[in-house]
Biotite code that builds the C-alpha atoms (Angstrom):
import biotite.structure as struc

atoms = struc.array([
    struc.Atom([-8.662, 64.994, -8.386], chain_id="A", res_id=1, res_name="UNK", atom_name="CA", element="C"),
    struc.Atom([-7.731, 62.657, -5.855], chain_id="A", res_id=2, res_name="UNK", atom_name="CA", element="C"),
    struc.Atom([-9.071, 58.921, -5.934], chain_id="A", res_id=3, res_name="UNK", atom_name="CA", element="C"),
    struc.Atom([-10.139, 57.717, -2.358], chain_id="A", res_id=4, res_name="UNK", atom_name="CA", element="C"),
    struc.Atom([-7.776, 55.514, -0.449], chain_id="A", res_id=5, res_name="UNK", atom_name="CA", element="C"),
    struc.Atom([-8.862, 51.861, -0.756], chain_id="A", res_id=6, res_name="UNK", atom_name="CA", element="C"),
    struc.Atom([-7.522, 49.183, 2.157], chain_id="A", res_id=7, res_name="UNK", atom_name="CA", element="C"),
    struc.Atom([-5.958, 46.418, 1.542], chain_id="A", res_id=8, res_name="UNK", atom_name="CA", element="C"),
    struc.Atom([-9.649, 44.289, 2.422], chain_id="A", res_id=9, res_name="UNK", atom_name="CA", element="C"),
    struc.Atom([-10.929, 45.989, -0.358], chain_id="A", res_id=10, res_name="UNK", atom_name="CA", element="C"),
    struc.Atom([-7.892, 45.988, -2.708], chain_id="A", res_id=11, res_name="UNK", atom_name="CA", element="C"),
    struc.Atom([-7.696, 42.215, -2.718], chain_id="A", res_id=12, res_name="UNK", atom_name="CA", element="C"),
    struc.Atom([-11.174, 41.400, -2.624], chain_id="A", res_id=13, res_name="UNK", atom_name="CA", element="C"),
    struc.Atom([-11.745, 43.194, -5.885], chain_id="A", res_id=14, res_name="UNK", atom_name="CA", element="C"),
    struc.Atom([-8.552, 41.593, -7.531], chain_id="A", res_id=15, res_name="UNK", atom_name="CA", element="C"),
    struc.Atom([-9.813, 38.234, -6.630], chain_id="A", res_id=16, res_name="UNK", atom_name="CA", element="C"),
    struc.Atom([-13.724, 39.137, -8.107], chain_id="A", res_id=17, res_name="UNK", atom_name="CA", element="C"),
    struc.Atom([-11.623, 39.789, -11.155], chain_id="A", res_id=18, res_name="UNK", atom_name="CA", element="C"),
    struc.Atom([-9.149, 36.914, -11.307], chain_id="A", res_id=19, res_name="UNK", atom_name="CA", element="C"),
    struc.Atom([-5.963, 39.570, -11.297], chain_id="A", res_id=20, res_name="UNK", atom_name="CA", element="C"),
    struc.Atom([-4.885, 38.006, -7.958], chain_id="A", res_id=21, res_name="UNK", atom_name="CA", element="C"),
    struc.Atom([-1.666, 36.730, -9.228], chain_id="A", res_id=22, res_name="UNK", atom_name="CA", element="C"),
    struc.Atom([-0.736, 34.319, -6.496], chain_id="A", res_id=23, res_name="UNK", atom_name="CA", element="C"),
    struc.Atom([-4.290, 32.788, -8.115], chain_id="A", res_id=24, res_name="UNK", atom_name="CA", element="C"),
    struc.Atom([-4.250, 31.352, -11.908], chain_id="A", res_id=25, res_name="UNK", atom_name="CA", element="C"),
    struc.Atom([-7.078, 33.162, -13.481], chain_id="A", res_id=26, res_name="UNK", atom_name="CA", element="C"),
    struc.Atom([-7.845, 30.494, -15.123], chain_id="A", res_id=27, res_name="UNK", atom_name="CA", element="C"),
    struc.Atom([-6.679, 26.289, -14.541], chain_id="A", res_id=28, res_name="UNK", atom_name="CA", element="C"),
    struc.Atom([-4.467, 24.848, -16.974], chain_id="A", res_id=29, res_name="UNK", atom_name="CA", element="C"),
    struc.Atom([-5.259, 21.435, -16.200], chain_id="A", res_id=30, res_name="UNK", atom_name="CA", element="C"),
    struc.Atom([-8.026, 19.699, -17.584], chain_id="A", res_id=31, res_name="UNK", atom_name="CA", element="C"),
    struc.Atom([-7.201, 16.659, -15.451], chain_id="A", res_id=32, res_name="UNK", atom_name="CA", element="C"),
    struc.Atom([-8.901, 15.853, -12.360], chain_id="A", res_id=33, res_name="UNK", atom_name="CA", element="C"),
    struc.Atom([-7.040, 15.928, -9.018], chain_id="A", res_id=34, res_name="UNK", atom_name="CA", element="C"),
    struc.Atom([-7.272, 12.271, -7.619], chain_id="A", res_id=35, res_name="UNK", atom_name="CA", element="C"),
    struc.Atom([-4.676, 12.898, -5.068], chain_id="A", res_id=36, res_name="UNK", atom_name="CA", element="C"),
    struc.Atom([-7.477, 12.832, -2.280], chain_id="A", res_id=37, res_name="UNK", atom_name="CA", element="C"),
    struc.Atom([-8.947, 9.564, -3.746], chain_id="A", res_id=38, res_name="UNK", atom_name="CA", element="C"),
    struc.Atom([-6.244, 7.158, -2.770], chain_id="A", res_id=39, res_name="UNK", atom_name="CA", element="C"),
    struc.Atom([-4.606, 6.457, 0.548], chain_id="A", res_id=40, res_name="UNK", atom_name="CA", element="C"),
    struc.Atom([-0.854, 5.727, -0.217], chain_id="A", res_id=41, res_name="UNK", atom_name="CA", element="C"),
    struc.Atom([0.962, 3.159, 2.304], chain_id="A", res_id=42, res_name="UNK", atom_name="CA", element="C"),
    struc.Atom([3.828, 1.405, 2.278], chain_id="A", res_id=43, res_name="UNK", atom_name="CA", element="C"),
    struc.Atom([3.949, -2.142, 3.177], chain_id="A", res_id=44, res_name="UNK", atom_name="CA", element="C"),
    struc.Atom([6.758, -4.969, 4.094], chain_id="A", res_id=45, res_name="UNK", atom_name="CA", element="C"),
    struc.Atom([6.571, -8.344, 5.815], chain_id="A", res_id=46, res_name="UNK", atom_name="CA", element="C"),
    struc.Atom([8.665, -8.388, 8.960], chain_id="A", res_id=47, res_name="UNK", atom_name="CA", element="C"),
    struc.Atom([12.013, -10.094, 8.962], chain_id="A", res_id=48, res_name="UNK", atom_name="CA", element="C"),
    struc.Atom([11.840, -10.857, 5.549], chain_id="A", res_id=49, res_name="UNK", atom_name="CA", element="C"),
    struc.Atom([15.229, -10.761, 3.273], chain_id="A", res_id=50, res_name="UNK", atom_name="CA", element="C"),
    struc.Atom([13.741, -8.148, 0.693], chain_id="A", res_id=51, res_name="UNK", atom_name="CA", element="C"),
    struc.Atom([14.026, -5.227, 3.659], chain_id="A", res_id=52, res_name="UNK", atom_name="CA", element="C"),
    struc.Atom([12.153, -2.489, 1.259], chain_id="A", res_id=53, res_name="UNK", atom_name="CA", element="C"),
    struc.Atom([9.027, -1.388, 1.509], chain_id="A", res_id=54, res_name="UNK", atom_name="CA", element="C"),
    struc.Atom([6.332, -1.785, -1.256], chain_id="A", res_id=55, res_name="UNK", atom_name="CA", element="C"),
    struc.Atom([3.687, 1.186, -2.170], chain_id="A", res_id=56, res_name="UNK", atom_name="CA", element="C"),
    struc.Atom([-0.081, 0.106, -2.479], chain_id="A", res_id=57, res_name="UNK", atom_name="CA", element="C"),
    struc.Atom([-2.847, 2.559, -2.741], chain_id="A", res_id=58, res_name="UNK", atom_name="CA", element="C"),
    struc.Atom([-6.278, 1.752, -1.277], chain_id="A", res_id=59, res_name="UNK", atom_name="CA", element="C"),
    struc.Atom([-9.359, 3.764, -2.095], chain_id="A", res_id=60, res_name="UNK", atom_name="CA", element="C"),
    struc.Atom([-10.806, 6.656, 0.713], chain_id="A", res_id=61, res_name="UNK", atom_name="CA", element="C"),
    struc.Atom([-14.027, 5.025, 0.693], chain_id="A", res_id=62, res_name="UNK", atom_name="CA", element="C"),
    struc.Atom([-13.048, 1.522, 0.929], chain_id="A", res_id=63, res_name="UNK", atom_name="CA", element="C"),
    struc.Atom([-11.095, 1.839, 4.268], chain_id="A", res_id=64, res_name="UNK", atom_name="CA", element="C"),
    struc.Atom([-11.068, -0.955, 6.121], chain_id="A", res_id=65, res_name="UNK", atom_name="CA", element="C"),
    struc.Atom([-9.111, -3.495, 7.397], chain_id="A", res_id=66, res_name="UNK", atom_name="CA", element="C"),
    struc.Atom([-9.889, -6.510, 5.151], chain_id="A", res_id=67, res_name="UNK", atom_name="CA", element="C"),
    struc.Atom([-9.252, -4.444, 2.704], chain_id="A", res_id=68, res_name="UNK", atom_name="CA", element="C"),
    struc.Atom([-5.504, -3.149, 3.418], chain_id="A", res_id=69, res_name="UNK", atom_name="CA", element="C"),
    struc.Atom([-5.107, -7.191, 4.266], chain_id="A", res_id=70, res_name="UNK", atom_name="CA", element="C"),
    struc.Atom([-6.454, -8.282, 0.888], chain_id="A", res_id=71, res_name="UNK", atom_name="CA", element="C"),
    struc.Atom([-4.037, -5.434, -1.007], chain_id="A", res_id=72, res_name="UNK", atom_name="CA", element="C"),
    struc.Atom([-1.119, -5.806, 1.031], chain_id="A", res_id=73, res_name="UNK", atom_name="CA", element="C"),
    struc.Atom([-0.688, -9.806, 0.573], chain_id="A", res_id=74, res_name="UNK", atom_name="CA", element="C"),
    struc.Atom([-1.975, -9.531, -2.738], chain_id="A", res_id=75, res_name="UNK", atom_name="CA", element="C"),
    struc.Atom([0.909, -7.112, -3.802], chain_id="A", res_id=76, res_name="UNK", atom_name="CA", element="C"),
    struc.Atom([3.640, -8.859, -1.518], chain_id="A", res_id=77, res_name="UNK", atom_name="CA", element="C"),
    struc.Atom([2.406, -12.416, -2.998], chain_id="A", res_id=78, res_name="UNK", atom_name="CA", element="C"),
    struc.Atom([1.274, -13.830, 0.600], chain_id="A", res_id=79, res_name="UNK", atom_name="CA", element="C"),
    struc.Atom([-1.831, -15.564, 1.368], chain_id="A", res_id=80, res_name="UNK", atom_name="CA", element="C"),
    struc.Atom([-4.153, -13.473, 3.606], chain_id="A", res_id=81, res_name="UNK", atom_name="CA", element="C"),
    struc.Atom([-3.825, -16.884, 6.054], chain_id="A", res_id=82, res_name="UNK", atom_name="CA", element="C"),
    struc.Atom([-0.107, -16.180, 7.143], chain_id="A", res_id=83, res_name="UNK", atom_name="CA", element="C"),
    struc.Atom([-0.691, -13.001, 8.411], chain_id="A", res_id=84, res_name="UNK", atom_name="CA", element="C"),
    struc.Atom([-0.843, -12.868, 11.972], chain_id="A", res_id=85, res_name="UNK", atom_name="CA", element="C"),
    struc.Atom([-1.271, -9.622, 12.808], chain_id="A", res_id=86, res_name="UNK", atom_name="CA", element="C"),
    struc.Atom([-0.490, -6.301, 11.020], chain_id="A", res_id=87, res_name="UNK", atom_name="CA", element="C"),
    struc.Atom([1.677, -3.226, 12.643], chain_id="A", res_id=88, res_name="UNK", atom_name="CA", element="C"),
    struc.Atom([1.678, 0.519, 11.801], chain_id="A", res_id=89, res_name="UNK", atom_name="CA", element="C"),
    struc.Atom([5.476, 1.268, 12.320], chain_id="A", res_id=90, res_name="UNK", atom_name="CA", element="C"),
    struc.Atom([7.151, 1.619, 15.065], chain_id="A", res_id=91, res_name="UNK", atom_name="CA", element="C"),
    struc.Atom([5.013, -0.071, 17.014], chain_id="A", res_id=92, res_name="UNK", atom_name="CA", element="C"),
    struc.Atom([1.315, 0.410, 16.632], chain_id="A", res_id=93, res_name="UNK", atom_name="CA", element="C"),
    struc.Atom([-0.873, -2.982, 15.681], chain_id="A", res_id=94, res_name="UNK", atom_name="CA", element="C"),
    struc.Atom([-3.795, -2.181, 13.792], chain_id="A", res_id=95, res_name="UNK", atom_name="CA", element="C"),
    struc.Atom([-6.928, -4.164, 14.663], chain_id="A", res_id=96, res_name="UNK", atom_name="CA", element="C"),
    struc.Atom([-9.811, -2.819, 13.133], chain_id="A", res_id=97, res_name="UNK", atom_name="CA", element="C"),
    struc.Atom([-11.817, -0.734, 10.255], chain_id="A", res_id=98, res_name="UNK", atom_name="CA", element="C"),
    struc.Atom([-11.165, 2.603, 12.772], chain_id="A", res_id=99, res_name="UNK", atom_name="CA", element="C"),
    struc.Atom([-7.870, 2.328, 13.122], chain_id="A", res_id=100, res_name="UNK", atom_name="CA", element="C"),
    struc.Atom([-6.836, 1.746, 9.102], chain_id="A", res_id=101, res_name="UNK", atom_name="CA", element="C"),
    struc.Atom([-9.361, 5.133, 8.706], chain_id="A", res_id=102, res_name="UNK", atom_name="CA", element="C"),
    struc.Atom([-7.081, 6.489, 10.457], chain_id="A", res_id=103, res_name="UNK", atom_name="CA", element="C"),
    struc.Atom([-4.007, 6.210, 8.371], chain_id="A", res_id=104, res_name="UNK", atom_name="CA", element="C"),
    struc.Atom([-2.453, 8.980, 6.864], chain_id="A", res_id=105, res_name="UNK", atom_name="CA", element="C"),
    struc.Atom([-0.704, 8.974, 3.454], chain_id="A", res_id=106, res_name="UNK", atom_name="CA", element="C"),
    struc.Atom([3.119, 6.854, 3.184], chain_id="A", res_id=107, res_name="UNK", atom_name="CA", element="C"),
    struc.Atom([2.976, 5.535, 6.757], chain_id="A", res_id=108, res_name="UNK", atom_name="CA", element="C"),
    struc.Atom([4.900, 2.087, 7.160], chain_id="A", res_id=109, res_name="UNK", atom_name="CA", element="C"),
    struc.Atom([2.725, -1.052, 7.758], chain_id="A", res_id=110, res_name="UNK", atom_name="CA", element="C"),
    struc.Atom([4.245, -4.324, 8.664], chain_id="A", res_id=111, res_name="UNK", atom_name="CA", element="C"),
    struc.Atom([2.820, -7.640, 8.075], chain_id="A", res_id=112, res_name="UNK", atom_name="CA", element="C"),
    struc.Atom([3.939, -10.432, 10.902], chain_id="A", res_id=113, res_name="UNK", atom_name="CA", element="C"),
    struc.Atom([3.297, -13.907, 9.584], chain_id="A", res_id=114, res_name="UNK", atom_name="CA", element="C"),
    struc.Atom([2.543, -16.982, 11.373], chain_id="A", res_id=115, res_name="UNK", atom_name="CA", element="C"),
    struc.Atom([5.501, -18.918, 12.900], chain_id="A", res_id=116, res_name="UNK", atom_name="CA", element="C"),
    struc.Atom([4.563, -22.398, 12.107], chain_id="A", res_id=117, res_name="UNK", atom_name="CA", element="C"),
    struc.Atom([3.098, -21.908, 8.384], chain_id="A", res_id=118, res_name="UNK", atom_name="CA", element="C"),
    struc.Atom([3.866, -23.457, 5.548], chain_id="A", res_id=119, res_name="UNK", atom_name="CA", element="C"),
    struc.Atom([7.791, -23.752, 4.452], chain_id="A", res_id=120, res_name="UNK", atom_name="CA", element="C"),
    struc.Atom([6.599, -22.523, 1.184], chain_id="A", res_id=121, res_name="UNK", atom_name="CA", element="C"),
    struc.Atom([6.208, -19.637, 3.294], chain_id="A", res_id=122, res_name="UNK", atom_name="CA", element="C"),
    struc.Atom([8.925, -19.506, 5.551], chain_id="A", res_id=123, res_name="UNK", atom_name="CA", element="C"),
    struc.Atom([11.573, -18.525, 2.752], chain_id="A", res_id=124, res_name="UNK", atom_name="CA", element="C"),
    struc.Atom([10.190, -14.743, 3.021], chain_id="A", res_id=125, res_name="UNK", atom_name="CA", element="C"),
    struc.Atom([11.507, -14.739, 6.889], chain_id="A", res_id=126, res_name="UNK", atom_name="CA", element="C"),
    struc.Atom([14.835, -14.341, 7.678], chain_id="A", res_id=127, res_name="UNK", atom_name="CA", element="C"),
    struc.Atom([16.401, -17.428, 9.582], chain_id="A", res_id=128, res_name="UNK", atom_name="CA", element="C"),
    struc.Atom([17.027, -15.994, 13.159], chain_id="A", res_id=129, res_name="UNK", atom_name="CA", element="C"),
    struc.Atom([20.648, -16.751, 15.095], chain_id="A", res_id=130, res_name="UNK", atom_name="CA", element="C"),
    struc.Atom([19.490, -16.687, 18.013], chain_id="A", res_id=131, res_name="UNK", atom_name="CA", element="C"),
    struc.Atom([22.128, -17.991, 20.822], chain_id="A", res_id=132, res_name="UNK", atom_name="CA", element="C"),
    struc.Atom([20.565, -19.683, 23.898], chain_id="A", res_id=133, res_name="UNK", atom_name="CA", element="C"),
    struc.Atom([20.587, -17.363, 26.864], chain_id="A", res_id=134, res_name="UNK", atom_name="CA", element="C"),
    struc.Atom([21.723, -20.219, 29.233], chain_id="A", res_id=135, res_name="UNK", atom_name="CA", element="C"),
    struc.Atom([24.822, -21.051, 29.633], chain_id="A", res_id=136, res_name="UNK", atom_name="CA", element="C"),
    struc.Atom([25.536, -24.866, 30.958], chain_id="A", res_id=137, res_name="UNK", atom_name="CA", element="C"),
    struc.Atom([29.508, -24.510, 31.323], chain_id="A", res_id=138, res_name="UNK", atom_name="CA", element="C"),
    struc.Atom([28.513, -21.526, 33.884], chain_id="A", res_id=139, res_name="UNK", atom_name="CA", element="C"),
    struc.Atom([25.831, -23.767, 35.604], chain_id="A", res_id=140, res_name="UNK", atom_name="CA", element="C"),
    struc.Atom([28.486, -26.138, 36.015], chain_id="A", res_id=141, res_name="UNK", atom_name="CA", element="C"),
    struc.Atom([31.153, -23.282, 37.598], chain_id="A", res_id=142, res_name="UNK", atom_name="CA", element="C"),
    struc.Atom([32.048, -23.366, 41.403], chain_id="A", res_id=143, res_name="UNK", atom_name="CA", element="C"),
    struc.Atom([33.214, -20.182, 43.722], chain_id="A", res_id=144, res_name="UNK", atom_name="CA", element="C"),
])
């Protein structure tokens, strides 16, 4: 005779209770465990330096805080915590505290500014800046 008419509901709620949902694997083929969640991925640079790429770190979910991203980032970029003077989400975002690290998302772009007037140990991973003075004395000295 005729077998009743199931609905769709029903159809896929009893091929999930059996595992033959095949956009699901029945069973997981990795014994591995996921530890994508674990880590917040960022990538780092110091501002105006010659080396213009970013560098990767990974900090750990439960140890989000600002001290910590400072302690990682100059610890990977080989610059004493000391030199930083502030650090910047990019494009223009400065991060101040534990709340605002928390609320980083995976790959964003942090900058580190360093201190001006450091140490010239220091000063070789800045850029020199050609900067031309924006007054002019022969065009003081010009008459109408």
């Amino acid at each position: 005779m005729e077998e009743p008419k199931q609905g769709i509901r029903e159809k896929l709620a009893g091929q999930s209770q059996q595992g033959m949902n095949p956009h699901l694997p029945a069973e997981p083929h990795d014994s591995k465990p996921d530890t994508t969640g674990l880590e917040l991925v960022l990538k780092v640079r110091i501002q105006d330096s010659r080396e213009n790429d970013f560098i990767e770190i990974e900090l750990h979910r439960q140890e989000l805080s600002y001290q910590s991203l400072l302690q990682v980032s100059c610890s990977e970029l080989g610059v004493p915590p000391e030199q930083v003077e502030k650090m910047r989400k990019l494009p223009n975002t400065v991060l101040r505290k534990d709340k605002d690290i928390q609320r980083l998302q995976d790959f964003q772009e942090i900058e580190l500014l360093l201190v001006k007037s450091g140490n010239p140990e220091w000063t070789q991973h800045t850029s020199p800046r050609t900067e031309t003075p924006c007054y002019n004395s022969n065009a003081a000295k010009m008459t109408y």
